[in-house]
C-alpha positions in Angstrom: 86.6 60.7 -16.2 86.4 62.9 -19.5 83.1 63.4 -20.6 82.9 65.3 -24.0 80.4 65.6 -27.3 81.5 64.7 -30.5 80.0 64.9 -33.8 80.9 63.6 -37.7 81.6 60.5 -39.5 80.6 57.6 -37.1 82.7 55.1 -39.1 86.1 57.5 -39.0 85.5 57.8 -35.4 88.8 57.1 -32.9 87.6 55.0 -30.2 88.2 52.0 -28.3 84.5 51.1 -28.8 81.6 52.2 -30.6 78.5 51.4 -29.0 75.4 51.5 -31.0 71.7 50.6 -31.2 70.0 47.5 -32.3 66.0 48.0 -32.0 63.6 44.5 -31.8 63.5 42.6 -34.4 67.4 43.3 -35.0 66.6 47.0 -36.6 69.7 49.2 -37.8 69.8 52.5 -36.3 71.0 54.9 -38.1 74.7 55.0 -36.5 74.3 50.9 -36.8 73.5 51.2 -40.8 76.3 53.8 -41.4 78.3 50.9 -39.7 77.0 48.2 -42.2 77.3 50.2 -45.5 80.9 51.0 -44.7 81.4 47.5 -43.4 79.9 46.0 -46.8 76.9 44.4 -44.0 78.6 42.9 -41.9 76.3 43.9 -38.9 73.7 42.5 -41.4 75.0 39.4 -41.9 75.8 39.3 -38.0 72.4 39.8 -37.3 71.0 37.1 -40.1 72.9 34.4 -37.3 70.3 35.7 -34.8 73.4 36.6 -32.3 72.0 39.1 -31.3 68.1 40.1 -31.6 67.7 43.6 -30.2 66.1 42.6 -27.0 66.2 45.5 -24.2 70.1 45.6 -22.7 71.5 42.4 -25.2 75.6 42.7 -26.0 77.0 41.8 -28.7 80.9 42.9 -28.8 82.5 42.5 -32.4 86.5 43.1 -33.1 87.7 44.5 -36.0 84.5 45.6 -37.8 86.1 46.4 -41.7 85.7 49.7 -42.9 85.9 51.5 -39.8 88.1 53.3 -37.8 87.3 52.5 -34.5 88.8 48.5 -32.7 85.6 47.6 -31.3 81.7 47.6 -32.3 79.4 46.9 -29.0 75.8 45.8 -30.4 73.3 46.9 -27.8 69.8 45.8 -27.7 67.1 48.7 -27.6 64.5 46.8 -26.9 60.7 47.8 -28.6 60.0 51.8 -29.2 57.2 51.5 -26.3 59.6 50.0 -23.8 62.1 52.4 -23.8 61.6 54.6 -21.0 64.0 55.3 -18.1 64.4 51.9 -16.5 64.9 50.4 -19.7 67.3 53.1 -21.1 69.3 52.9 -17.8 69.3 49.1 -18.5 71.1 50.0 -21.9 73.5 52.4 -20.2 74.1 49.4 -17.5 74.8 46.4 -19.9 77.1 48.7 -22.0 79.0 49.8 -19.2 79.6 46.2 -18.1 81.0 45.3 -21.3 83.4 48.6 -21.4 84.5 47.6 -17.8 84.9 43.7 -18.6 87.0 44.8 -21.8 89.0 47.1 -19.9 88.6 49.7 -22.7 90.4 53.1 -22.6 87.9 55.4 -24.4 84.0 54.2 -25.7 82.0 56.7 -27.8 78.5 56.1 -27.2 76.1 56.7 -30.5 72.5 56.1 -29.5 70.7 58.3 -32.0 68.4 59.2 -29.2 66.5 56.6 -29.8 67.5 54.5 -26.4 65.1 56.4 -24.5 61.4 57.6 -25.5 62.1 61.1 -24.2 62.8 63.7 -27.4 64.8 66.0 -25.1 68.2 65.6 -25.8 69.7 67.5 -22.8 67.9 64.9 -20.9 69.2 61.9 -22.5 72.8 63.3 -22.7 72.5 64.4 -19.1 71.2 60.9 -17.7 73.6 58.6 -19.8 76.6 60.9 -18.1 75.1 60.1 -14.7 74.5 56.9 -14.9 77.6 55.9 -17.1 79.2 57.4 -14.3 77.4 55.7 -11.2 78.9 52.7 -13.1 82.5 54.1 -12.7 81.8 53.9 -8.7 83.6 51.5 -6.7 84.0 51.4 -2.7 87.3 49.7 -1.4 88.1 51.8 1.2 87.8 49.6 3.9 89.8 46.9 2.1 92.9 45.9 2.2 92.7 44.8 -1.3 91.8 47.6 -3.3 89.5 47.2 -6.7 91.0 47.0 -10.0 91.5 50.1 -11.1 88.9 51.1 -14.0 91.1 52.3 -17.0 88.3 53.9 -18.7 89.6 57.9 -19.3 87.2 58.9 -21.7 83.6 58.7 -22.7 82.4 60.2 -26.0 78.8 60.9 -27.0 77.9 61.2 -30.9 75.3 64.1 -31.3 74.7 66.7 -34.5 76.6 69.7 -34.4 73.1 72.1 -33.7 72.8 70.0 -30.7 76.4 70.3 -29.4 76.0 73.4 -27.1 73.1 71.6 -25.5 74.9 68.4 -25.2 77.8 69.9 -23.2 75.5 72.1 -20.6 73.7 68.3 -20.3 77.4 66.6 -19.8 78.8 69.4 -17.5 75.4 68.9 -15.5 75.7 65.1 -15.0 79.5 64.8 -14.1 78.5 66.9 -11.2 75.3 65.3 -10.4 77.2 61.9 -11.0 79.8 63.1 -8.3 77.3 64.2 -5.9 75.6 60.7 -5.9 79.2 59.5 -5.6 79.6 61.4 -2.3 76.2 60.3 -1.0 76.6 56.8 -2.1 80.6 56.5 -0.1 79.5 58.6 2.5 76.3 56.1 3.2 78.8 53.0 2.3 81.5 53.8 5.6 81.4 52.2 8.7 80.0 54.1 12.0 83.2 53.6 13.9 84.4 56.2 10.4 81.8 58.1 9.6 80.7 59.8 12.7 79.1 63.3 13.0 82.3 64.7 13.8 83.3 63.0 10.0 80.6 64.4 8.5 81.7 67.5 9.6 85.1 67.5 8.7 83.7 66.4 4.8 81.3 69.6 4.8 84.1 71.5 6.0 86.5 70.5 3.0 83.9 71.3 0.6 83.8 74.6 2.1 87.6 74.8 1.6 86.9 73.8 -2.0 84.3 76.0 -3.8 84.4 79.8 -2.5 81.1 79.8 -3.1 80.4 77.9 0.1 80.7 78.7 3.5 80.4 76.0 6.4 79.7 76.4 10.4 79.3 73.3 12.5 77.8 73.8 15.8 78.9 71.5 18.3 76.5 70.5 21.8 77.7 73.7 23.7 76.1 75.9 21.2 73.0 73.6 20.6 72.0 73.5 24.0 72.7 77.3 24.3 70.0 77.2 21.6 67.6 75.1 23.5 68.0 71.8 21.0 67.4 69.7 23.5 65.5 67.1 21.5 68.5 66.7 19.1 71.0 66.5 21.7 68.5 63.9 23.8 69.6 61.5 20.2 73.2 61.1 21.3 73.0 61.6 25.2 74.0 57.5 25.0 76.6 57.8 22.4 80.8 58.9 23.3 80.4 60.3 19.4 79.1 64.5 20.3 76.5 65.4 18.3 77.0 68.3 15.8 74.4 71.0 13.8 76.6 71.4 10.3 75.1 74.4 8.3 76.6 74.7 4.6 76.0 77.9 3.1 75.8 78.1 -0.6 75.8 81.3 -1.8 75.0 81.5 -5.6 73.2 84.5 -6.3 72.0 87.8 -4.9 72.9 88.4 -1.1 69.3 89.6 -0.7 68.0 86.4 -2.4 66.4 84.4 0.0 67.3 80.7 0.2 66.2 77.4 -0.2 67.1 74.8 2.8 67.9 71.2 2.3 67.8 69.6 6.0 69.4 65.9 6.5 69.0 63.6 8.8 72.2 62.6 10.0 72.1 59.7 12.4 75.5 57.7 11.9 73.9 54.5 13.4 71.2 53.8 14.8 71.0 50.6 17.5 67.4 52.3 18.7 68.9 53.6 21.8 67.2 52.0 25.0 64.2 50.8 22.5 66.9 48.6 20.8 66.4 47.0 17.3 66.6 43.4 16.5 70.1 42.2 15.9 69.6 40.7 12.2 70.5 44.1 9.5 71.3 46.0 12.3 74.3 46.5 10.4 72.5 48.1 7.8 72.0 51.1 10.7 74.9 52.4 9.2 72.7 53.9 6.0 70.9 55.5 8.8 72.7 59.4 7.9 71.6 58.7 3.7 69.4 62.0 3.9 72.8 63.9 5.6 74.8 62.2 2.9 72.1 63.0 0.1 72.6 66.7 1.2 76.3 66.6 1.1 76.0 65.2 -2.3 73.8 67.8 -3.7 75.8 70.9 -2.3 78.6 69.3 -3.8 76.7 69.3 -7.0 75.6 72.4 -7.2 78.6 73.8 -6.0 80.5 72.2 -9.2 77.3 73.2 -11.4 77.4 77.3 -10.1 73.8 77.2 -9.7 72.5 80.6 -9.7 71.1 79.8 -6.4 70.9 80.5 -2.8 71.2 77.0 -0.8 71.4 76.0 2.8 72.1 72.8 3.8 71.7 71.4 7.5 72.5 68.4 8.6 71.6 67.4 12.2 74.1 64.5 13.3 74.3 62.0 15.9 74.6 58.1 17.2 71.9 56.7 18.2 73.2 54.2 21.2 72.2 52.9 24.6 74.3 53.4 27.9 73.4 54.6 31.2 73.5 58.2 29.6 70.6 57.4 27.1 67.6 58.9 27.0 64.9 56.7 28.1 61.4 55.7 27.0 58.9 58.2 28.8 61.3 60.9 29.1 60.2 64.1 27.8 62.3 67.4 26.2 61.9 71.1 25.4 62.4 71.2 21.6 63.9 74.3 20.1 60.7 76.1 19.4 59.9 75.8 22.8 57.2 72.5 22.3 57.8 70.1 24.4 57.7 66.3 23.3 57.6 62.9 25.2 59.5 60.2 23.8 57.9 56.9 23.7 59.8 54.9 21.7 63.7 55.8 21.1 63.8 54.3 18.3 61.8 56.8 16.6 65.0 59.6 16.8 65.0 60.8 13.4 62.1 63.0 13.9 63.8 64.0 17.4 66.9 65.6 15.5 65.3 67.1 12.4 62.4 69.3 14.9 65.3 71.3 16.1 67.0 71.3 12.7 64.0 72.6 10.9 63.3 75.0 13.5 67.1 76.7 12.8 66.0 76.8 9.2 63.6 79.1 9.8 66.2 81.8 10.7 67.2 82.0 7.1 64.1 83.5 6.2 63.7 80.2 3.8 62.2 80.4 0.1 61.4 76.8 0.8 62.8 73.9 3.2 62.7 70.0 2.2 63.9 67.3 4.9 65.5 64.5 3.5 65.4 61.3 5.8 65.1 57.4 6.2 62.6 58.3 8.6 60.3 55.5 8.9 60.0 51.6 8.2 56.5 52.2 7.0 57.3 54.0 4.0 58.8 50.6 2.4 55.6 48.8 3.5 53.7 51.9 1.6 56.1 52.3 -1.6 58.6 49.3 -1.6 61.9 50.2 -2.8 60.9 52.6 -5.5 60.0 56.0 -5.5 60.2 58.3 -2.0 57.5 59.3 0.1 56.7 62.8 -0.2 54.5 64.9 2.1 54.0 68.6 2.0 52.6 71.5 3.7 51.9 72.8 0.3 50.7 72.2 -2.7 53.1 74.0 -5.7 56.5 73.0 -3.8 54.7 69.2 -3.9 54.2 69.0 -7.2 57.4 71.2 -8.0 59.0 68.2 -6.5 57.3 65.4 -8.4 57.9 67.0 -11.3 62.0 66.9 -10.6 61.6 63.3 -9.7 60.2 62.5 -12.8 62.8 64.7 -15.1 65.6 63.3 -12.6 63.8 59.6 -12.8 64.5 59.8 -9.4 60.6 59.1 -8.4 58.7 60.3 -5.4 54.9 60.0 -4.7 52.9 62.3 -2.7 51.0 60.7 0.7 48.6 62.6 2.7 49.1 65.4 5.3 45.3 65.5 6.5 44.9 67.0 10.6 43.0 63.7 10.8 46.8 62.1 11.7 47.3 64.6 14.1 45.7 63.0 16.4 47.9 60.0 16.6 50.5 62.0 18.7 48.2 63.3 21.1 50.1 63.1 24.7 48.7 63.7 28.5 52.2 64.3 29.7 53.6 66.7 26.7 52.5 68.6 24.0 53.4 66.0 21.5 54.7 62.4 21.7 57.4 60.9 19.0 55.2 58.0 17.8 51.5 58.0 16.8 51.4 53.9 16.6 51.4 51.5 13.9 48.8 52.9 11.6 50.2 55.3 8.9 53.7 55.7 10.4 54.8 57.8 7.7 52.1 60.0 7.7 52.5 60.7 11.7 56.0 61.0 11.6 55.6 64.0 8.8 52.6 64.6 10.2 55.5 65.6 14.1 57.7 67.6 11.5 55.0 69.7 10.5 54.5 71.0 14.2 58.2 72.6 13.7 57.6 74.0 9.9 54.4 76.0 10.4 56.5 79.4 9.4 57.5 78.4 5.9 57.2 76.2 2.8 58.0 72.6 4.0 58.3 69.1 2.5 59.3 66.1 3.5 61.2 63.7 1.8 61.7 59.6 3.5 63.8 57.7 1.4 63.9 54.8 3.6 62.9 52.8 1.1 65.5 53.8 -1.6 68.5 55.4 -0.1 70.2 51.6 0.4 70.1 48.0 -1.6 70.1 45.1 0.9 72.2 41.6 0.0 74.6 40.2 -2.2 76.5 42.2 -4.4 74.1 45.6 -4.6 74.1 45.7 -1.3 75.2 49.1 -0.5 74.2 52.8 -0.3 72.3 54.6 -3.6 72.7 58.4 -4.1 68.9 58.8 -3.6 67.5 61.4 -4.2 70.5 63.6 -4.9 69.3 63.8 -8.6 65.8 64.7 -7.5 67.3 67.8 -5.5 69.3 68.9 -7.9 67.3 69.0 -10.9 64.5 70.7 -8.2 67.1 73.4 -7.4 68.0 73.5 -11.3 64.2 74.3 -12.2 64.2 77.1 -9.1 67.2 78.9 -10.5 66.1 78.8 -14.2 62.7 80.2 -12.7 64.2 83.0 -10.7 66.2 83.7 -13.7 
């Protein structure tokens, strides 16, 4: 997909489609009144029929507007100045992509005015319609025998004023790759476990690695990680035939003395529980289980297209989850990497299991900062629905350093406690931790393990189990979350460092 800026005469334009504005209470924008004058009003007199009224993500497609250039005029609705933040504006972006797709346009030019969104920064706006035009482009088929229509949409054009082009194309450049990062999270979380197994996700880090010079990729397979002592990872996928693998990407986008930041994923390729086996009913949805590993995947990809002026390591620790004769057991107890042994009540609870070792490697890389990524724990939906993530820290400024990129991304998270009080919880006569601190706060005990293993560095924790998958019908399927978070986190590191 092309993604470029254009400026000008709206009405001389060459496009398939112009899509403009219409606020409430059918108001012109201005791109929508340059239409009308050179039309003689005929959006005016359109909008006299009450067609369309400007309500928040309304169509309205018109054919052979007079006076203009351009075959098409798509009418969409604005909705009122104070609802136009980002879940209304990426309601706008939605509804006109459906139309383009339904049409089976060519090439759209998009001419918003910047008035679709409340937000007066224009490399935002720019930036966010690219990404999430372009999550519209996504379609999964692999697994069909019938492949999807093809999407004939080659170009996308956004109208801006020539002072703001320069801007608009560092925004454009930006969200392509931030689009196809989501795109990689999103069809890596979409594929089956009988595909995407860790040795999969290895062989995908290791093509990106033959990709971008800038990255570098070692994946360390259960030889190596037990020479290590990860014996709580490798305890994950005793029951499984899939080997378990430790995949280390190594961006390398500034200084070789610049320390780096660490992106750790959770990487379980499905997840049945082991011997503490889940119900049947979703159980399918287990597959979604490795969305933090894909969400890492997707932003290195990102960031490798983007050259962030950055140091980045991503880990992902992978395994299956499943129960045989080989599996470990509940009550069984293992030496984690750092040496702290844990007893594992409840197998079910594995994701902690794998990402104690992996955050423990981190710290060899002398870390700036580590964030986990993970759908770690049921109780985060019951805390925070399907919404924003849960976000715990072991410090203050990379906390709100992260909020802050969820709310420029509109990728939302929201900070829950860290307080010793939790601690408690996974008090164990038999080791020096157990794996589960009970019902009560089960997000907060399950950072609260983590935080054992991150006590030499800036840590925090990410559980997206709430918004790295849509269940049912036809949005049923893997989301990309929070690959824009992390990037536009890394993005505000490097122009910091800078």
């Amino acid at each position: 997909m092309d993604f470029e800026i254009t400026s000008g005469s709206i009405t001389s334009a060459e496009s398939d489609c112009l899509i403009v504005g219409i606020g409430a209470d059918s108001q012109l924008t201005p791109s929508a009144s340059a239409i009308d004058q050179a039309s003689n009003g005929y959006l005016s007199e359109i909008l006299a029929q009450g067609d369309i009224q400007g309500k928040s993500a309304q169509t309205l497609m018109l054919h052979r507007v007079p006076g203009i250039t351009a075959k098409r005029v798509l009418l969409v609705g604005l909705g009122k100045q104070g609802e136009r933040q980002d879940r209304n504006y990426r309601k706008v972006v939605k509804a006109a992509m459906d139309q383009i797709k339904a049409s089976r346009l060519k090439s759209a030019l998009f001419a918003f005015d910047g008035l679709a969104a409340d937000d007066a920064d224009s490399y935002r706006q720019v930036r966010h319609l690219t990404e999430w035009a372009g999550a519209e482009l996504y379609q999964y088929d692999e697994t069909k025998s019938k492949k999807a229509d093809p999407i004939l949409l080659e170009q996308i054009q956004v109208q801006l004023d020539e002072e703001l082009r320069d801007i608009g194309e560092f925004a454009i450049q930006d969200g392509a790759a931030i689009s196809n990062g989501v795109s990689t999270a999103r069809q890596l979380g979409n594929l089956p476990g009988n595909i995407c197994t860790p040795s999969y996700l290895a062989d995908q880090a290791l093509a990106l690695g033959a990709e971008h010079d800038s990255v570098e990729v070692t994946v360390l397979d259960e030889a190596e990680m037990e020479q290590l002592g990860m014996h709580s990872l490798l305890s994950v996928g005793h029951g499984s035939d899939q080997p378990s693998k430790l995949i280390v990407i190594n961006y390398r986008g500034a200084g070789d003395n610049d320390k780096p930041h660490v992106l750790v994923g959770k990487g379980i390729t499905f997840d049945t529980g082991g011997i503490s086996l889940k119900p049947g009913e979703g159980m399918d949805e287990m597959k979604f289980d490795m969305c933090g590993a894909a969400s890492v995947l997707g932003t290195m990809t990102a960031i490798a297209e983007m050259g962030v002026e950055l140091n980045v390591v991503g880990i992902i620790a992978a395994a299956e989850n499943m129960p045989s004769g080989r599996a470990t057991k509940p009550g069984d107890i293992v030496t984690t990497m750092s040496g702290q042994t844990v007893e594992i009540l409840n197998t079910d609870a594995e994701g902690r299991l794998v990402l104690c070792d992996a955050l423990t490697y981190a710290g060899r890389f002398e870390p700036q900062t580590v964030v986990d990524i993970a759908t770690l724990t049921g109780a985060c939906i019951i805390a925070l629905g399907h919404h924003a993530t849960g976000l715990l820290a072991n410090d203050d400024e990379l906390a709100a350093r992260l909020l802050e990129a969820g709310e420029q991304a509109a990728d939302k998270a929201w900070r829950l406690p860290l307080w010793d009080e939790f601690q408690e919880q996974l008090d164990s006569n038999f080791a020096d931790i157990a794996n589960i601190g009970g019902r009560p706060a089960g997000t907060i005990t399950a950072a609260c393990f983590l935080s054992r293993f991150t006590k030499e560095y800036r840590w925090a924790h990410l559980d997206i189990a709430g918004v790295a998958w849509k269940s049912g019908g036809k949005e049923k399927g893997a989301s990309g979350r929070c690959v824009p978070l992390l990037c536009q986190y890394l993005l505000n590191q490097s122009a910091d460092e800078e």
